[in-house]
C-alpha positions in Angstrom: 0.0 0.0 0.0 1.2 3.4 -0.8 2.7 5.7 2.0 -0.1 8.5 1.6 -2.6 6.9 1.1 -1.9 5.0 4.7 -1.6 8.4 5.8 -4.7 9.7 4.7 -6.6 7.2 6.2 -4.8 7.7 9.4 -5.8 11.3 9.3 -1.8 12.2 9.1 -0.3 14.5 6.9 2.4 12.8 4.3 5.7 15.4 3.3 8.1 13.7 0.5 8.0 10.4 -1.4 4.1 9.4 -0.4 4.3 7.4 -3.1 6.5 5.3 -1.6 5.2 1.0 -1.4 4.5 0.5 2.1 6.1 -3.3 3.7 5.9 -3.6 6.9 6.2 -1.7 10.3 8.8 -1.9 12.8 9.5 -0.1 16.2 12.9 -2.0 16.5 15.6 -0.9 13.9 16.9 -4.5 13.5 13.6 -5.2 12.2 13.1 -2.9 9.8 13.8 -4.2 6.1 13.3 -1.9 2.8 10.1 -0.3 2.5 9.4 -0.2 6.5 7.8 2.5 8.5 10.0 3.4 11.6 8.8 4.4 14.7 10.9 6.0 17.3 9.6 6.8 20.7 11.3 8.4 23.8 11.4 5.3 26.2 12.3 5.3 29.7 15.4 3.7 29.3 16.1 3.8 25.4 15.5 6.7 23.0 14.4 5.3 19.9 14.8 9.0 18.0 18.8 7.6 18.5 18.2 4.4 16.3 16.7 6.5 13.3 19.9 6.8 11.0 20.3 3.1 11.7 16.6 2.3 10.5 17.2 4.0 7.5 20.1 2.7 6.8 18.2 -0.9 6.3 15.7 0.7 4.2 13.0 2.5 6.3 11.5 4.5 4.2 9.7 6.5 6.5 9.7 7.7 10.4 7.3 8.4 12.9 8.9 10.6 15.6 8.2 13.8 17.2 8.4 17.3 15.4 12.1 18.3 16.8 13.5 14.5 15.8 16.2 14.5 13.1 14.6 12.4 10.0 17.1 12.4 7.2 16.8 10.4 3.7 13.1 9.3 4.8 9.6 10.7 5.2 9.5 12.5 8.7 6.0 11.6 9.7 5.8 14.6 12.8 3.0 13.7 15.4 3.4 15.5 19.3 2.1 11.7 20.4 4.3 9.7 17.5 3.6 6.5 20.1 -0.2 7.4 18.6 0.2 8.2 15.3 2.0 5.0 14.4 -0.4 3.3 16.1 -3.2 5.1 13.8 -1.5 4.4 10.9 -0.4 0.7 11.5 -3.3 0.0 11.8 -4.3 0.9 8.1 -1.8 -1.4 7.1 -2.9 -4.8 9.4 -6.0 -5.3 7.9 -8.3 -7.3 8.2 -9.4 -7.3 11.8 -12.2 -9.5 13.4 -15.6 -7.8 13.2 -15.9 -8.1 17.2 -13.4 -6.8 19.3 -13.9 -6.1 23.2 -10.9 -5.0 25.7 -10.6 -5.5 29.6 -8.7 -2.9 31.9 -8.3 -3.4 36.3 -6.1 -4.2 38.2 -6.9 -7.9 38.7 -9.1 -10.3 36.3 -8.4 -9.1 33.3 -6.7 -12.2 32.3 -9.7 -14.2 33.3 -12.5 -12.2 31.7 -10.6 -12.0 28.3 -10.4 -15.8 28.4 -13.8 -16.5 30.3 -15.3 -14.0 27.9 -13.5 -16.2 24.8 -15.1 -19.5 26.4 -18.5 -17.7 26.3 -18.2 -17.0 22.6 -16.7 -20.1 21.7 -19.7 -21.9 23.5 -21.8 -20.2 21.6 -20.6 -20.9 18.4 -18.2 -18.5 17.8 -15.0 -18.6 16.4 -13.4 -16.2 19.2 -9.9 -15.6 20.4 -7.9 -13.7 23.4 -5.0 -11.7 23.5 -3.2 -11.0 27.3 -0.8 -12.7 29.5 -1.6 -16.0 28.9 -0.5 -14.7 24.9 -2.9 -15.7 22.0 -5.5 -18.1 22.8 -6.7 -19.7 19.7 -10.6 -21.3 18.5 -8.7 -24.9 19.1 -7.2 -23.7 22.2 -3.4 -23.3 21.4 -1.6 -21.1 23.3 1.1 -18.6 21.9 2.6 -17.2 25.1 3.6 -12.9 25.3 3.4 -9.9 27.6 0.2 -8.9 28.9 -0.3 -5.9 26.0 2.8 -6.4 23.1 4.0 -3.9 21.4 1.7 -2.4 18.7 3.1 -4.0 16.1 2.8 -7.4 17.6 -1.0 -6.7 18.6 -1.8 -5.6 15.3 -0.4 -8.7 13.3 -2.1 -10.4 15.7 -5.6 -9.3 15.0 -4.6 -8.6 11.0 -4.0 -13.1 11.3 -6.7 -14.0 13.3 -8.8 -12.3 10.9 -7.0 -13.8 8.4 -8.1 -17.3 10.1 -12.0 -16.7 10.1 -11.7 -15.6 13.7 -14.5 -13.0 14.4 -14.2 -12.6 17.9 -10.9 -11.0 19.9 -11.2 -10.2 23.7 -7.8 -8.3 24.6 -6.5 -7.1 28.1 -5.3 -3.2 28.0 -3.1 -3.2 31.0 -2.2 0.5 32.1 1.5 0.3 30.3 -0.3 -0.6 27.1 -2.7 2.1 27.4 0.0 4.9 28.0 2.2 3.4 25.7 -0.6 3.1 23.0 0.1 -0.5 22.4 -3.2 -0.9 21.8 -5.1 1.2 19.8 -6.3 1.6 15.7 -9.0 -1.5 15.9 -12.3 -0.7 16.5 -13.3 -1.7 20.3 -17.0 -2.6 20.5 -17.2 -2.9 23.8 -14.7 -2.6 26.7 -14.6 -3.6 31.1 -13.5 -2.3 34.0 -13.1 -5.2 36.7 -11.7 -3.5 39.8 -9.0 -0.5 41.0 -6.2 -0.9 43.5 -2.5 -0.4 43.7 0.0 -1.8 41.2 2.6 -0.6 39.2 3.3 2.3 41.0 7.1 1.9 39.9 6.0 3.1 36.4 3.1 5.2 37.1 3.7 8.2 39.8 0.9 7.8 42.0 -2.5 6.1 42.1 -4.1 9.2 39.8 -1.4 8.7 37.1 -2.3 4.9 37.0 -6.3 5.6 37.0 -5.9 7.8 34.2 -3.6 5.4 32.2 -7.2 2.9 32.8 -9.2 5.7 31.2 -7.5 6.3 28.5 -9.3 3.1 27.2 -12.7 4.7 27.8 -11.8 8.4 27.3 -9.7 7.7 23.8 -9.3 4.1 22.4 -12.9 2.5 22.3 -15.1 3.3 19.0 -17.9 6.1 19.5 -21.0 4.6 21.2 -19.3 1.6 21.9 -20.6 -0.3 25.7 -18.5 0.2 28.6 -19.2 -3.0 31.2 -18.4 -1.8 34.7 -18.1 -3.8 38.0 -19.7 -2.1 40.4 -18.1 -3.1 43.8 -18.6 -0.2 46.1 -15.4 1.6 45.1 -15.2 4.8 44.3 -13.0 4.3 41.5 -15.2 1.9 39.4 -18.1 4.8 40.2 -15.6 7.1 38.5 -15.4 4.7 35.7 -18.8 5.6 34.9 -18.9 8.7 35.0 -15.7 8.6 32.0 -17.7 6.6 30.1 -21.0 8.7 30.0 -19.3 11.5 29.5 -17.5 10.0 26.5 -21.2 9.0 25.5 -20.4 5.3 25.9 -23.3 2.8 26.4 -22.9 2.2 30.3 -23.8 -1.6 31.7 -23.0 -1.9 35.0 -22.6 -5.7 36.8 -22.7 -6.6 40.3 -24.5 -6.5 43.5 -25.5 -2.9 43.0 -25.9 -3.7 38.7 -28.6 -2.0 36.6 -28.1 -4.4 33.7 -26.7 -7.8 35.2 -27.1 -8.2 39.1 -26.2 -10.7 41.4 -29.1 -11.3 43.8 -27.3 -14.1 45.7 -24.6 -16.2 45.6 -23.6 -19.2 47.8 -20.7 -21.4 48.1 -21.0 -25.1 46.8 -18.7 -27.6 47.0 -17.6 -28.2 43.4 -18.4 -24.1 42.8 -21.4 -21.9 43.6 -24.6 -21.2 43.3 -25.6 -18.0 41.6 -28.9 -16.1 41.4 -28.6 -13.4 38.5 -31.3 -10.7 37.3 -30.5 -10.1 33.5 -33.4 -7.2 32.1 -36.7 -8.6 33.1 -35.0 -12.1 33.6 -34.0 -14.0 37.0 -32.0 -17.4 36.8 -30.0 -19.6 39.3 -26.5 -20.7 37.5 -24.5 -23.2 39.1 -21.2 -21.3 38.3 -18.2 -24.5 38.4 -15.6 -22.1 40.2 -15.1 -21.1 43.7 -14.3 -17.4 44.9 -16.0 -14.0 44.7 -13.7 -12.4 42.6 -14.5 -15.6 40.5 -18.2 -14.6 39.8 -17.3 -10.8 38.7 -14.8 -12.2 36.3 -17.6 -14.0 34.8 -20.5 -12.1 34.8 -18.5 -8.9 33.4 -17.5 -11.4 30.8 -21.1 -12.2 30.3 -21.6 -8.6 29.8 -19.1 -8.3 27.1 -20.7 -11.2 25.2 -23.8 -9.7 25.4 -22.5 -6.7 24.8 -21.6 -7.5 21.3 -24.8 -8.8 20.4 -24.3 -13.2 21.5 -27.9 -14.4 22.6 -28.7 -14.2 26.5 -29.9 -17.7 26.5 -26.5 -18.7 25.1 -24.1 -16.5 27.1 -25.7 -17.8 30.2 -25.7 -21.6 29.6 -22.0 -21.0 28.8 -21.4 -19.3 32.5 -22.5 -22.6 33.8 -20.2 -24.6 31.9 -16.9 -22.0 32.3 -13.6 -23.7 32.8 -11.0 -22.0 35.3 -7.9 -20.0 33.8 -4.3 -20.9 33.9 -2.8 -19.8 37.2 -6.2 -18.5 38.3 -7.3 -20.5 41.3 -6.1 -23.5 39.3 -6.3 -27.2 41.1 -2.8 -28.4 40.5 -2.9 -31.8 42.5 -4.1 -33.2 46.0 -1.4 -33.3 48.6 -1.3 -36.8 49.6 -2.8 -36.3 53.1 -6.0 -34.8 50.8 -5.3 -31.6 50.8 -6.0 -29.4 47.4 -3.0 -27.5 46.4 -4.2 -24.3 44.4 -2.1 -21.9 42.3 -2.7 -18.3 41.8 -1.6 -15.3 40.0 -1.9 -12.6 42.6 0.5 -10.6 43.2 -0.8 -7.2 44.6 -2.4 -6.9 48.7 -6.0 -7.1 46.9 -5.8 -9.7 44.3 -3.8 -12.1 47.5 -6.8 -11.0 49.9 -9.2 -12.1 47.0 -7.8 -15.4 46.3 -7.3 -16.2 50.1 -11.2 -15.1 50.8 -12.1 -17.3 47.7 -10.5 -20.5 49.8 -11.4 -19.4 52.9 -15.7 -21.0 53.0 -13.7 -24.3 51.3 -11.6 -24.8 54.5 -11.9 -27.4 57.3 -8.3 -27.3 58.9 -5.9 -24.5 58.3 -5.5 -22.0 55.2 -1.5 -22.2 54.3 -0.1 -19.4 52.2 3.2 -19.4 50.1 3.8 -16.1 48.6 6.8 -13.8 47.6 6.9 -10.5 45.8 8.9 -9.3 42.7 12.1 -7.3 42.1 12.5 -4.4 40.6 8.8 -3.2 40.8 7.0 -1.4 43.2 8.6 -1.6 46.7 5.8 -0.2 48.3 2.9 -2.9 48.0 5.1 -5.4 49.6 4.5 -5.2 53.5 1.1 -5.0 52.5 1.0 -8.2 50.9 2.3 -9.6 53.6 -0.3 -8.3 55.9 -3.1 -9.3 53.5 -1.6 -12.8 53.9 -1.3 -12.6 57.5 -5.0 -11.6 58.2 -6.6 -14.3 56.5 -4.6 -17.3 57.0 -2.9 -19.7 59.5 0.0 -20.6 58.2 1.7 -18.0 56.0 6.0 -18.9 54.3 7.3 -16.3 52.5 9.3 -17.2 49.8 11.2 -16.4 46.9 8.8 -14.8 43.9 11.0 -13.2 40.6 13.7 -11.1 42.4 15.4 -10.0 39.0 18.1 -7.8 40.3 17.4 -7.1 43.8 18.6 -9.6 46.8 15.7 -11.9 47.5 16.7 -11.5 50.7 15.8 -7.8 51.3 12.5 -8.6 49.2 11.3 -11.3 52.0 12.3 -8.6 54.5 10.3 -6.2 53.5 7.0 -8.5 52.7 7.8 -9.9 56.6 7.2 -6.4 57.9 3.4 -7.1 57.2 3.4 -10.6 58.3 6.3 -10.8 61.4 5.0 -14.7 62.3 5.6 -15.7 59.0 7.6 -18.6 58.2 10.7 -17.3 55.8 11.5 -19.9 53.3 13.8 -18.6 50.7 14.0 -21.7 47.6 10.6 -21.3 46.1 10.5 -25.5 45.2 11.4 -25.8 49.4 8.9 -23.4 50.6 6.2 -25.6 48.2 7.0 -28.5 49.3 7.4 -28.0 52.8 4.0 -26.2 52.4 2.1 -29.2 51.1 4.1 -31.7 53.5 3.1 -29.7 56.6 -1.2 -29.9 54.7 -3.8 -32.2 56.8 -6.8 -33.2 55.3 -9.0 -30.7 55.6 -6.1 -28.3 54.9 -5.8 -26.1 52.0 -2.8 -24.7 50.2 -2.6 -21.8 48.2 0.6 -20.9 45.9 0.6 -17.6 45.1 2.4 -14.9 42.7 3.2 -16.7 39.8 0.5 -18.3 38.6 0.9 -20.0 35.0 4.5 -18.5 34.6 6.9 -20.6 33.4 9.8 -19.4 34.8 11.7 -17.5 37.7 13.9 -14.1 36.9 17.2 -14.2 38.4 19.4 -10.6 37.7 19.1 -8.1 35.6 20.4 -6.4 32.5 22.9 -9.1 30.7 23.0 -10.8 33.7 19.3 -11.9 33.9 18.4 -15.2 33.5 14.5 -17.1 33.3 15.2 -20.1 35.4 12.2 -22.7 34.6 10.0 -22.7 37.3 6.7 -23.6 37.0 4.3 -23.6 40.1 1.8 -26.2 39.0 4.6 -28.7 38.1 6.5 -28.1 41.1 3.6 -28.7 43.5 3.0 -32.1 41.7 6.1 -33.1 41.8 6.6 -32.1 45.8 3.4 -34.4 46.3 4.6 -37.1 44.3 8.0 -36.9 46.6 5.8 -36.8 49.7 4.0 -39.5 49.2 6.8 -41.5 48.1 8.6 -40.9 51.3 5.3 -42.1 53.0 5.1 -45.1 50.9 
């Protein structure tokens, strides 16, 4: 496709060779190949306006920076927010994209109401697909793994192939570095959640009104006009201020939850295999029989609900398939029975509110004692580890805090800090050790829970050139420390 015509679609103005045969887009000079479009962002760490002679050296043939960057034997394609405008006009170029798109933003459960949003669709006949930290979830289930929101370039092939594949519905997480970076953006979002507000990432963003407004920029910016926002409504003022972005962007508003206009949970009670849930949908009042245990459980899948309705799947369909949902990777997942009886779970939280969540989510299931195994990561935000460990400490009675990924910081000063919240912790540092010594120490009516990691695969050790992924993965550690176990007690 020609380089002005690209532009004029992207609503960018085109100075030089606009004539020029378009090939491919790149963000990464040693990526670029003849007939590329650059684009060079101010990072953090690395300047990408530095990497500009280099990219067209191998060919770029044009450049999306800012006005004041130095663009010389290419097209200089000025924009104030160049992260923006290369989005924009990518996205003229990856084309086709599937006809229904939805995005999730929060804190926690975005992972699972992408992919319990995905089973809902694909339930209903659907060829649907998710994009998020699990990486690209396909119709047949295969899993591509990636970061939570990749890089524009990434995303956009991704939803150009699986449009290419006959997939018509995408659910996508737009985590708060996404949405600042613009990671995300160009497709048109038919509908788009908020799940719930609390701190994270507060070693990126400067304070807790810096990383709302990241969140908004999904509502405020990146979802088409008169497109649905679905809100959890949980009695935080946050996800009340989540509405009042989206009305007065003119969005659709359907709120979910206790307090829900559009899909409200009357009741809910704890079963053994799940729980029992009595929902008012419209004139409509059903009793589901969700197969998934935990609060934070049910608002993952009745916001998902609300983005399959949303985007026009039938209400009889959408909740038949909320009966038959099947738990997420690393979310609450079963990973074996310790051999005194004891379920061993694994969970992704790693922030005070997603690690009081899961624990409250055990909590109705447990006869004995409630053991936690936690850690907290290096190189992110210091501050939300004594709090973990006092979110852990309230609500169960045997906490060991371990080794999570420490990167480049010493594990030992990490477990320091998270033992501030939780003094009577036990400190086990080996992540495999504290696991196993968790699930040997279970009774019957004990429960374990794993937290942190979730379905990662591996454990980051340094930093820089020094870093290394260690393979670590919590589900196949816990079954092999049962399987030791119980051969020891054979």
């Amino acid at each position: 496709m020609k380089l002005g015509k690209l532009c004029d679609n992207a609503g960018l103005a085109c100075e030089g060779d606009c004539d020029a045969n378009v090939t491919g887009f790149a963000i990464d000079n040693r990526k670029v190949a003849p007939g590329t479009v650059f684009g060079a962002f101010q990072g953090s760490v690395v300047n990408g306006e530095d990497y500009i002679p280099a990219a067209i050296d191998a060919g770029a043939i044009a450049v999306v920076a800012r006005p004041e960057a130095v663009v010389e034997g290419a097209v200089h394609i000025a924009a104030a927010n160049p992260r923006r405008a290369f989005a924009q006009l990518a996205a003229q170029f990856f084309t086709p994209v599937p006809e229904h798109i939805v995005a999730v933003t929060g804190t926690n459960g975005k992972t699972s109401t992408a992919e319990m949003t995905r089973q809902i669709w694909r339930m209903a006949g659907e060829r649907a697909a998710s994009i998020g930290t699990l990486g690209v979830t396909t119709p047949d289930e295969s899993v591509s793994t990636g970061l939570t929101t990749p890089d524009i370039v990434t995303f956009l092939s991704n939803m150009s192939g699986l449009a290419r594949e006959g997939v018509t519905h995408v659910a996508y997480e737009a985590s708060s570095h996404g949405l600042s970076q613009s990671r995300n953006e160009g497709v048109p979002v038919e509908a788009a959640a908020f799940t719930n507000f609390s701190r994270d990432h507060l070693d990126y963003h400067k304070d807790m009104e810096d990383y709302f407004a990241a969140k908004m920029r999904l509502f405020d910016e990146v979802v088409s006009d008169g497109a649905t926002a679905v809100i959890w409504l949980d009695g935080s003022d946050w996800n009340a201020r989540v509405v009042e972005h989206a009305r007065k962007r003119g969005l659709k508003v359907m709120t979910v939850g206790e307090t829900g206009e559009d899909i409200c949970l009357v009741k809910r009670e704890p079963t053994q295999l799940g729980q029992s849930l009595t929902v008012r949908h419209g004139d409509t009042e059903r009793t589901i029989n969700l197969p998934l245990i935990g609060a934070y459980q049910v608002s993952n899948a009745l916001t998902a609900a609300g983005l399959a309705l949303a985007t026009g799947t039938d209400a009889g369909l959408v909740w038949d398939a909320v009966a038959r949902l099947q738990p997420v990777r690393g979310r609450l997942e079963r990973a074996v029975i310790a051999p005194s009886g004891a379920p061993v779970y694994i969970d992704y939280a790693h922030t005070p509110d997603a690690l009081e969540a899961a624990i409250a989510a055990l909590r109705p299931h447990v006869g004995g004692k409630l053991i936690t195994v936690f850690g907290a990561g290096g190189d992110r935000d210091h501050g939300k580890r004594a709090p973990m460990g006092e979110a852990a400490a309230k609500a169960s009675d045997v906490v060991i805090v371990t080794d999570d990924n420490p990167r480049g910081e010493d594990p030992a000063d990490i477990r320091r800090a998270v033992l501030e919240g939780a003094p009577q912790a036990r400190e086990i540092g080996g992540r495999r050790d504290a696991i196993c010594a968790a699930i040997a120490e279970a009774g019957r009516d004990d429960i374990v829970l794993v937290a942190g990691k979730g379905h990662e695969q591996g454990q980051i050790i340094g930093s820089g050139e020094n870093m290394k992924v260690l393979p670590f993965d919590d589900v196949e550690v816990a079954r092999e420390c049962a399987a030791q176990i119980a051969r020891g007690n054979a």
